[in-house]
N, C-alpha and C positions, 0 to 999 in steps of 0.2 A: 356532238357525235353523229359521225353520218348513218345513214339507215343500213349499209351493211354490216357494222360494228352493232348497232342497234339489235338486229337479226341474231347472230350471234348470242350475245346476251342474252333474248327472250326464248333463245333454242336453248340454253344452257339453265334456263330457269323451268321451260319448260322438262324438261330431261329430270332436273331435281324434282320438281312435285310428283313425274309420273313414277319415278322409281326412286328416289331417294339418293341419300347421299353415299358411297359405296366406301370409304375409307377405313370405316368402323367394322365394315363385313368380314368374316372369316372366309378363306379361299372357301370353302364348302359353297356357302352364297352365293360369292363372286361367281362361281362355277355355274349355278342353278340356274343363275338369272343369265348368263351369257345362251345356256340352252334354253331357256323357255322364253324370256324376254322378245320386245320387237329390235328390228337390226340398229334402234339407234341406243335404247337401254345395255344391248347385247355387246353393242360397241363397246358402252362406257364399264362397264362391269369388267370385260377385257384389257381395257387399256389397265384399268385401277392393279391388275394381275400382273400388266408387264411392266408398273411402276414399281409395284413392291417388288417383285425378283428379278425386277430386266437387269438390271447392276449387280445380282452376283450371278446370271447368267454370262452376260458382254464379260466378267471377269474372268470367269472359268471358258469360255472362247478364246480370249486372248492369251489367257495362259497357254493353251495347247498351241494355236497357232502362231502366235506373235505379228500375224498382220491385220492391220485392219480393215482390210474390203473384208477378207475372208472370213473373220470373227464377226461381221455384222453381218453375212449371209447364214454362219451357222445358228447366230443368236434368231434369224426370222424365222429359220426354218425349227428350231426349238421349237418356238412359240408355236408356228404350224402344228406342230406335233401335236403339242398339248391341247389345240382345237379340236384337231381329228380324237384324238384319244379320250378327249374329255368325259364322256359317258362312260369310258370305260375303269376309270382310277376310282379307285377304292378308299382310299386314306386321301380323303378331301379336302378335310380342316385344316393341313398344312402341308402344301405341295411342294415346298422349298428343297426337299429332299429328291423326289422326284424330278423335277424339271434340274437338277443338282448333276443325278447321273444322264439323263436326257443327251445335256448340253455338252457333257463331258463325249460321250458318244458320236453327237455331231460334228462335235469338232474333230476326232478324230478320224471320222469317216469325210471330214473335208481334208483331212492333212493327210490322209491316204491317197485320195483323188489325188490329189497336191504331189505328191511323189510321184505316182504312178505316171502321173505325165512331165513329172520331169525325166524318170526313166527315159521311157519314149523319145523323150525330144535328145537326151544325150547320145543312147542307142543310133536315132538316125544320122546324131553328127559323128558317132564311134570315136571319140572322144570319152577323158575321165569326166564321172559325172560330178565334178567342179560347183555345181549349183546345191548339188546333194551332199556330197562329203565334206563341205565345209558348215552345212549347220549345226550350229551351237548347242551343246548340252545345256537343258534347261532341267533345273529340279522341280519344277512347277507342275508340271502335269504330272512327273510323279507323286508328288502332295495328295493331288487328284484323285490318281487311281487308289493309292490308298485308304482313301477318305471315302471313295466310291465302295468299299472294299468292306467298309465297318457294317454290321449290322443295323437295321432301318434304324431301331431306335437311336442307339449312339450315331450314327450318320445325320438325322434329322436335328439332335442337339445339337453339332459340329456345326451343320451350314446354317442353322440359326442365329446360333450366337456367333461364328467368327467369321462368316462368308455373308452374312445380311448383318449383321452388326447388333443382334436384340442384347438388349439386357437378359440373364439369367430368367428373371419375371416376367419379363413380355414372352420370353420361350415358354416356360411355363402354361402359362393364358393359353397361347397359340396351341401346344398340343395337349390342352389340357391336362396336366400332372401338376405335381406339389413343385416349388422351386428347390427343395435339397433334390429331390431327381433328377433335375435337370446337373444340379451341381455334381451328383457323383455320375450320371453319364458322363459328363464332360471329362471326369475326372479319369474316369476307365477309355474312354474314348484315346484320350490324350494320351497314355502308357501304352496302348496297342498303337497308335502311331509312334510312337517314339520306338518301340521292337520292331516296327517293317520297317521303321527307314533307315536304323541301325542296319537290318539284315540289305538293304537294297547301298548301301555305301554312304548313304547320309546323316550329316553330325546329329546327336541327339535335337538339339535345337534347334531344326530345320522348320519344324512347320509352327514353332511359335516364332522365329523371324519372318516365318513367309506372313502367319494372321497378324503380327505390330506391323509391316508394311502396308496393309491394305486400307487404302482409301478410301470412304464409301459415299460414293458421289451418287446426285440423281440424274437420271436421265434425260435428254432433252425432249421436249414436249413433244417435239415432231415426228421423232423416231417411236416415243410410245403410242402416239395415232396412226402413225404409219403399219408398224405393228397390227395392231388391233385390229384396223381395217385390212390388211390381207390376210388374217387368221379368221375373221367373221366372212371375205371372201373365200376360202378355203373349204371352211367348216360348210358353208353353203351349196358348194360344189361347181363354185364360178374362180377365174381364173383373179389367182390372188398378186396378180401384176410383180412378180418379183425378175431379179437379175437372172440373166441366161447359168451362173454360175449358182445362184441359187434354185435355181427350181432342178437343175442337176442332182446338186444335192440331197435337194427334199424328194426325187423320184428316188436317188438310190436310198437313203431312209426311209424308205413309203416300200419300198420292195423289200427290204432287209426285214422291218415289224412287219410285212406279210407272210414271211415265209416262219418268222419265230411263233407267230401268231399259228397260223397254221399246223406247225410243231405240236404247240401246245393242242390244237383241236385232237390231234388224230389219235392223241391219245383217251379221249374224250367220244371221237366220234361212233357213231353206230356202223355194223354191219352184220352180214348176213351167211351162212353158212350155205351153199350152192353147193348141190350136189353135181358130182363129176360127168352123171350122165345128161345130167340137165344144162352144162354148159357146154357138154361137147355137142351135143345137141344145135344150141340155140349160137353155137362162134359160126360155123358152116352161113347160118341163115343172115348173119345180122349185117352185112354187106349189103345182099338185094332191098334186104327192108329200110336198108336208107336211102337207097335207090329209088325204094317206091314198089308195089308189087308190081313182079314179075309175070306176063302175059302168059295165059296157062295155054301149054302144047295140047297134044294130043296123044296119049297114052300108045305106045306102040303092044305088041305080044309082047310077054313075056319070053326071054330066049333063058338057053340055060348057059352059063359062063364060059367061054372059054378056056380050057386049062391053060394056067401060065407057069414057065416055066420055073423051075427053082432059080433062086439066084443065087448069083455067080460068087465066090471067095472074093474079096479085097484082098489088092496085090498086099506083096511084103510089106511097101511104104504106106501101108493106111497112115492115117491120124494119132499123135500120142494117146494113151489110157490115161487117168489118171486115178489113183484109190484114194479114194474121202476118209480124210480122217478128222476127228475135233480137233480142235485148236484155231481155223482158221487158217487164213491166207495172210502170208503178212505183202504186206504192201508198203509203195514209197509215197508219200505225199510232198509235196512240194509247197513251201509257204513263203512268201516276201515280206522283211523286216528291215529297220533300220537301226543300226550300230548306236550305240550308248557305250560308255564308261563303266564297268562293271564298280569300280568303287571311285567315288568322288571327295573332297572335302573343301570346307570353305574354312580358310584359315583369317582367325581376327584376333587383335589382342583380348586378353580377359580384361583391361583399363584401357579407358580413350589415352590415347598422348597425342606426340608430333612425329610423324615420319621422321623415323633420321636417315635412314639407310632403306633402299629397295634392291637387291641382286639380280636380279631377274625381271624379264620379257615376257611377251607373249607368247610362248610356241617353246623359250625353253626346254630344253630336259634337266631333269634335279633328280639328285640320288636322295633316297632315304637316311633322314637326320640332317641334310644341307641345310645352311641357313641361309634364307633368301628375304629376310626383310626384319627391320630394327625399329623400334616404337621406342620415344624415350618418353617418361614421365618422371619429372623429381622428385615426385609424393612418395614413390615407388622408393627412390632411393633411401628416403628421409627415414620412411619405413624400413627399411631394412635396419640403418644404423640405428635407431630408436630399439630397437627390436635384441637389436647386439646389444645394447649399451642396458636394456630391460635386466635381459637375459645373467648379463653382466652381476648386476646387482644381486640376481635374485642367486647367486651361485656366493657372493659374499654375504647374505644372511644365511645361506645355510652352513657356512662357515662358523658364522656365530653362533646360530642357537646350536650347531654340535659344541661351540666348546661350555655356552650354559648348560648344557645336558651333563657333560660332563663333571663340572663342575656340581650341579646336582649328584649325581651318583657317587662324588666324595661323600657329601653332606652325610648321605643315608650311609655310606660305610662309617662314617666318624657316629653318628649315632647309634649306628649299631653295638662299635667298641662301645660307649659310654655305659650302652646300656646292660651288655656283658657285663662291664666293671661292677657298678652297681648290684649285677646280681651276684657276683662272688663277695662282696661286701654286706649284703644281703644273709650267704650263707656263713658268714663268720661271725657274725650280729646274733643269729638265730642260735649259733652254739657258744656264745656269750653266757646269752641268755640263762640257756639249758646250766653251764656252769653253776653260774652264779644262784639261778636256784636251787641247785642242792648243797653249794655251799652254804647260803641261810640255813637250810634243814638241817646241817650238820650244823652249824654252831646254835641254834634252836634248840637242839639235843641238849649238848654239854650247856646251854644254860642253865635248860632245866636239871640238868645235874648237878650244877652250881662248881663248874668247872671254868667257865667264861664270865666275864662282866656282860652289865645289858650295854655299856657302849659297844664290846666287841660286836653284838649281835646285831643294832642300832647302825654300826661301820657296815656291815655286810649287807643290809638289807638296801644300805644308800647305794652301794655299787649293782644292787640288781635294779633297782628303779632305773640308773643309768643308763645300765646295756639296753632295759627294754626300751626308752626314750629314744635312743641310737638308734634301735631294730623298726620302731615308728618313724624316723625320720629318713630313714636307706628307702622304707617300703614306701614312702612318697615321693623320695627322688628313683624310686624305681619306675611308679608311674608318667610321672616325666620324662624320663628317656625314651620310654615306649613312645607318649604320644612326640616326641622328637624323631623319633623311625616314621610313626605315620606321615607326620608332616614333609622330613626330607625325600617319602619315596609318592606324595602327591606335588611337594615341585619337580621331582625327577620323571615322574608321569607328564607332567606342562611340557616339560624339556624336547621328550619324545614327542608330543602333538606338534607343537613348532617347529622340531625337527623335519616329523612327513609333512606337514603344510609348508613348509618351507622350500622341499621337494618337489613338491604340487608346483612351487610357484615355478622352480625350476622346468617342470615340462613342459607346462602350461606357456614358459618364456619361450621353451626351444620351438614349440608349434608353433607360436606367433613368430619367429623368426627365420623357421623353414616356409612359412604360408608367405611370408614377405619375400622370404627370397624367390619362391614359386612363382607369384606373383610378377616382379621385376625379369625373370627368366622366362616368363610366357609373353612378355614384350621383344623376343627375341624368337621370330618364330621360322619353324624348319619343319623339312617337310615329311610326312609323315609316311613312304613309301618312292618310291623310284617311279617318277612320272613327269607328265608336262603341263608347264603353267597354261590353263586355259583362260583365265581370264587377271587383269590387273585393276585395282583401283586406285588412285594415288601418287602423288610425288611426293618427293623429300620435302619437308616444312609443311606438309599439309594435315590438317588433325584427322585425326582416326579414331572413331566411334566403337567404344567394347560392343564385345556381341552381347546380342540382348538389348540393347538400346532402342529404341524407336525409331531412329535413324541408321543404324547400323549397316554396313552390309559387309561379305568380306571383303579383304582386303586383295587378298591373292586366291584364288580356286585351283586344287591339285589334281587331274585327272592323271588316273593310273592308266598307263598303257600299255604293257606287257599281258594285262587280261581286259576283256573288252563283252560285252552282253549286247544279242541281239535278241531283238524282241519280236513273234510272232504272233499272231492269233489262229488260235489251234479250237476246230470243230467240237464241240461238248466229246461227243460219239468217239473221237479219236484221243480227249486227252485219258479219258476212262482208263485205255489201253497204252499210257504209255507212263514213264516214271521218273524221278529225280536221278541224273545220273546216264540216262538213255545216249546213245550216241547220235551225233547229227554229222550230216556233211554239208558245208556252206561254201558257195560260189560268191564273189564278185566281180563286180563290172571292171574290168580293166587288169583283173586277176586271171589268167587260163587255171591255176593250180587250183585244186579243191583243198579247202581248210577242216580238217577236225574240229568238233565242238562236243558239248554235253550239257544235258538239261541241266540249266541251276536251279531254278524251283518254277513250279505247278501252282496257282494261289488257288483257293478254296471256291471263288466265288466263281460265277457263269453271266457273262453279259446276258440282260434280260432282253436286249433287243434284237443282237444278232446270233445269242446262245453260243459263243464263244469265246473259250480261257485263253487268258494272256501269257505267255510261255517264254522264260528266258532263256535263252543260249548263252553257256560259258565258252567263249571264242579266246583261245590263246595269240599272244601277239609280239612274239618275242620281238621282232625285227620291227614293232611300230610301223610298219608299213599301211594297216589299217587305221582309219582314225574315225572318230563321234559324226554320226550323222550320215555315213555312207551305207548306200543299199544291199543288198544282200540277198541270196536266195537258197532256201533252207531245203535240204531234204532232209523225213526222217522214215525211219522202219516205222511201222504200225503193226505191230502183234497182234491179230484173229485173237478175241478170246474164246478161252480155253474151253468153254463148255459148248461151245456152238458148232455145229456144224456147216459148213460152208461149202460151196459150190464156185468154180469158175462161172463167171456169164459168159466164158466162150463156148461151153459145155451145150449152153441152151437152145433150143432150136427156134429161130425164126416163125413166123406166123405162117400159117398156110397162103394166107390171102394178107395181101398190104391195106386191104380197109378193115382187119381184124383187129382188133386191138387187145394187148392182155386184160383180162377182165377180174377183179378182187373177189375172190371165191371164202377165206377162212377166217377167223379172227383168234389168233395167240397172245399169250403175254409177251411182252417185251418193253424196255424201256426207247427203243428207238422210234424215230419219226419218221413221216415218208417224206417232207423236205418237198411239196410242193409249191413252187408261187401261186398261188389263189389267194384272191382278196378276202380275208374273214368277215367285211363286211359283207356279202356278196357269200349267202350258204348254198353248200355244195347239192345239186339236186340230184336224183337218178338218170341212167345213164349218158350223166355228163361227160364230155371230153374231157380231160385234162392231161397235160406234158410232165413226164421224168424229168427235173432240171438235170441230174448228174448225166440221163442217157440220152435223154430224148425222146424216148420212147412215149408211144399213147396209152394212156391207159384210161377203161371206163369205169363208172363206179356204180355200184347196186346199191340200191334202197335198202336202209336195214330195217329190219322188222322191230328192234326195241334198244333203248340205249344199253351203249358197252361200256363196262367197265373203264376207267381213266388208264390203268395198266394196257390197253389192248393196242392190236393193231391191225390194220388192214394184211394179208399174204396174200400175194398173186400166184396165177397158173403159168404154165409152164410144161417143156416134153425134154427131156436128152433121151441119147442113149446108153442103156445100161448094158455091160459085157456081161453074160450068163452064159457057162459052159462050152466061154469061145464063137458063139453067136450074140446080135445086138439084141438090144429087146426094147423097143419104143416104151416109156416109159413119161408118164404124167407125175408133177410134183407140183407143191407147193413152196413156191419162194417170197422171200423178202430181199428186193435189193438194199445191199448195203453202199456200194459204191459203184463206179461205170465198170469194174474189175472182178466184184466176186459178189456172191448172194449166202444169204441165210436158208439153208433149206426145212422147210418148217414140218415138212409131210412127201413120203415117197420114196425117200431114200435113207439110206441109215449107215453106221459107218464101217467102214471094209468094201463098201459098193464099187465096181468099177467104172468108169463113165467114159466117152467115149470126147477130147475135146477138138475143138473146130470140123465138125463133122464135115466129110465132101456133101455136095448135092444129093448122089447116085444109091448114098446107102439108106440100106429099107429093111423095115421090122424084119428081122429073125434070121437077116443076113450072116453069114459065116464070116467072122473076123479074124484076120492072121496078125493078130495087134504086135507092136511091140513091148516091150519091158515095161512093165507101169508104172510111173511114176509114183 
């Protein structure tokens, strides 16, 4: 071995003694020792982190993007993430969930980049965007979002066991619970994905073909050092040498969790209640004093003012009025998405065969119920006729045992007669009897009268013994006919049980024989709605894998194109205010005509990174002129709510001075953010600068005297003008910008006010206004 292999070696020996071996560590560790560790323990701690989730990270990159430069920039810059973030995640002991949605997030803030400059480059050639509307609907990242979708616990079973591959038990261990928890997460996990993807157009079956697909390969050594070492660059605050394409990326992800980050502070942050004369005061001064102080003149006399004159009416044309009322301002937002399949399906037989027949292309159109492709299997058939020929039989024993029933039900009538007989023979026995003994008594008489001989008497008494012998022997063939009724009506009872079991067998034959024909007819498959073949698998003579197999895939895929869903990402703040059903108007490229749309659903959850809901649009398409994958651009109304009162920001009056900046005076409740980019690492000091992203505008910030409530928010100052009794009246308020368009007015004004908007230069407190009509 040469002494650079050698080197190696005793780094790697030394590495284990000083920190040990990291395999056995729960991400919590792994995490501890990456921050406290030296950079070479820190290193390896790291790498061990993107050995165990680098492969269901790189999976869920690729699923989104489908290319591979692009998926192994978002897979580094993931991992970047999780550096910088590290001190900050809370649920340690198993990151898998997290670094889950992370990845899912980056890649699509890569696959947005990804558009947005193919837009561009199509726009400059004005050309169809050709590169864009031909990509492929993939059900992959939808899987994603959904999965993203589930709550942490059921989300954290999901990616453990069917995105990293654990056993039930290794989950378990990992987040510490019983393994039946793990089992019935998985189990309720599973049922709420199979209702979203029902509801998003996907076969129930979608995401257990997607988890039997997945392969779970490890990663190659290179790229997990590689890894490690620009994340331990990173975290360090030295340049973590990545692709021009990646550190793109990672800055627009590094700005996007600053500014969510930020969100979350201000509701957090402190501030301080400034009194009105104490800023109106101290705005005038705070120009010179960044200046520096101002060289002191020399006091002149006092003079006494000037009279000035009144001023003048404003012509007819002043500026519109306009009267504040709640509800707000509704406004248009404008959002860019890309086209999807509103309902999809992946057609397979329910049994593998042979291709017999394929009808259909790529690009097709097929009406609902065509048949575009033929599976044969002979087992299928075998079944059937096995199934008829069951069926068959089981329809000739019921045959039979009706006619043993019947025949039972003679038995017990012929028993019954018998046994009738019987008892009228019974009652003629019985009055025998009765005769005959009073015959003996009467020649008993005349014996003893000595009217009869003792034979006669001796004759008489032999015929009563007689009858009563008779009347013994009827009354034991009496009891025999009886038990002759019980017996013929307990095999007439058997008759009836053979009869409905025999019935049984009957249905029980015709289900196995409609289930086989079902069976052999779902090898014959058509299509399930009016659409176009999107994709093909398959020739004639080739085998074909039922669904649900491990190798499966479908055979044909149906996209419906008559309705079509565009997908936007809509501001937390703006979906509040809007609803299922809402109207949208959608533009695209190479289209002048504007298209109608309507919201099809709002999901529940709020990306945590750039605080932003995922929003479908139902896009009608009768003419298929649209198709999967081409870009779009959404306007919608946004409804003011109802309780707030709002303000134009054309209303508001400019600063006196350009180095004046508005300055944060109030703190109210409210759920909103102020949505500045400031780094959260990097805490906000007193009167710091900082920039309005929506306006631009400067605003500085006061020191608060004690922390505020998590509900609270920073309100800015503010002048318009107010119309009173047909004069202005300069007026102070407090606002909260909500957008570059209208504000919250928090204090000053109240509703019925009139205000005065895009005021000229010229006009001045307590001016006479010749307004027009107010708005």
């Amino acid at each position: 071995m040469d002494r650079r292999g050698m080197g190696g070696v005793i780094g790697g020996i030394q590495t284990l003694f000083s920190v040990g071996t990291t395999a056995a560590l729960s991400d919590g560790r792994l995490l501890e020792r990456f921050l406290s560790e030296n950079e070479e323990a820190a290193q390896a701690a790291f790498a061990c982190l993107v050995e165990r989730h680098g492969p269901m990270v790189m999976r869920v990159c690729k699923g989104v993007l489908h290319d591979a430069h692009a998926a192994e920039d978002a897979f580094q810059v993931t991992f970047l993430i999780l550096a910088r973030k590290a001190r900050s995640i809370r649920k340690r002991d198993s990151i898998a969930s997290w670094l889950f949605g992370v990845a899912r997030r980056v890649a699509r803030k890569a696959k947005a980049q990804n558009t947005r400059r193919a837009i561009l480059e199509t726009e400059r050639a004005a050309q169809e965007p050709s590169a864009v509307a031909n990509a492929q609907f993939d059900f992959h990242d939808e899987i994603h979002q959904e999965v993203d979708r589930l709550p942490d616990r059921y989300r954290s079973a999901v990616v453990l066991c069917y995105f990293e591959g654990l056993t039930k038990e290794q989950a378990a261990t990992r987040l510490a619970v019983p393994a039946e928890t793990i089992k019935t997460r998985l189990a309720r996990a599973r049922e709420r994905l199979r209702r979203r993807l029902v509801e998003r157009g996907l076969a129930p079956e979608a995401f257990t073909a997607y988890t039997t697909d997945l392969v779970f390969v490890s990663l190659p050594r290179s790229v997990v050092e590689k890894t490690a070492f620009a994340a331990f660059q990173a975290w360090a605050g030295r340049s973590a040498g990545l692709s021009a394409s990646a550190t793109v990326l990672f800055e627009g992800m590094r700005k996007a969790m600053l500014i969510a980050q930020l969100q979350t502070m201000a509701m957090a942050t402190a501030s301080v209640v400034v009194a009105s004369a104490l800023v109106a005061t101290a705005l005038p001064a705070l120009a010179p004093l960044e200046a520096g102080p101002a060289p002191q003149q020399p006091q002149a006399p006092a003079r006494k003012p000037a009279p000035q004159p009144a001023p003048a009416p404003i012509a007819p044309d002043a500026p519109n009025t306009l009267t504040l009322k709640k509800g707000g301002l509704d406004r248009t937002i404008r959002l860019t998405g890309a086209l999807s399949a509103a309902d999809m399906v992946g057609l397979s037989p329910r049994h593998s065969g042979i291709l017999k027949e394929i009808m259909v292309v790529v690009g097709q159109r097929v009406r609902k119920s065509e048949t575009v492709a033929v599976v044969e299997d002979e087992d299928l058939v075998v079944a059937v006729e096995r199934s008829e020929a069951l069926l068959h039989q089981a329809k000739v024993h019921v045959a039979k045992v009706q006619a043993d029933e019947a025949v039972a039900r003679a038995a017990v009538q012929a028993a019954k007669a018998g046994h009738t007989a019987t008892l009228s023979a019974n009652q003629r026995l019985e009055a025998s009897v009765q005769f005959r003994t009073k015959q003996v008594d009467r020649v008993l008489q005349l014996h003893r009268a000595g009217q009869v001989q003792v034979s006669d008497l001796d004759e008489a008494q032999d015929r009563l013994d007689s009858a009563r012998a008779g009347l013994e022997s009827n009354r034991s063939k009496l009891v025999e006919t009886q038990a002759e009724i019980d017996s013929a009506l307990a095999r007439a009872e058997s008759a009836r049980a053979a009869v409905d079991e025999a019935h049984g067998e009957v249905r029980l034959a015709e289900i196995n024989l409609r289930k086989a024909r079902a069976d052999l007819a779902s090898m014959t498959l058509k299509s399930p709605f009016d659409g176009v073949v999107d994709r093909r698998v398959g020739d004639p003579g080739a085998f074909i894998a039922a669904a649900g197999t491990p190798s499966a895939q479908p055979l044909l895929t149906i996209v419906r194109t008559d309705l079509m869903r565009l997908e936007v990402d809509l501001p937390e703040q703006d979906a509040a205010n809007l609803k299922v059903g809402d109207p949208a108007t959608i533009r695209f490229i190479g289209r002048p005509d504007a298209i109608t749309a309507k919201i099809r659903w709002i999901p529940e959850s709020v990306g945590f990174v750039n605080q932003e809901v995922q929003v479908a649009l139902e896009v009608a398409n009768p003419d298929g002129r649209l198709r999967a994958g081409q870009v779009g651009k959404a306007e919608l109304v946004v409804h003011g709510p109802s309780d707030f009162l709002t303000i134009p920001r054309s209303a508001l009056l400019a600063q006196t001075s350009p180095n004046i900046p508005n300055v944060g005076v109030a703190v109210l409740p409210s759920p909103a953010a102020l949505g500045l980019p400031i780094d959260p690492l990097d805490p906000l000091h007193p009167n710091e600068f900082v920039r309005d992203s929506n306006t631009g505008e400067s605003l500085r910030l006061i020191a608060p005297p004690a922390p505020i409530e998590p509900d609270k928010f920073v309100a800015w100052e503010a002048s318009c003008f107010r119309v009173v009794d047909g004069r202005v009246s300069l007026t102070r308020i407090e606002y909260f910008p909500l957008d570059v368009s209208r504000a919250r007015v928090v204090q000053g004004l109240k509703e019925g006010d009139v205000v005065v908007l895009n005021p000229p230069p010229g006009l001045k407190d307590g001016q006479k206004l010749e307004q027009k009509p107010a708005r």
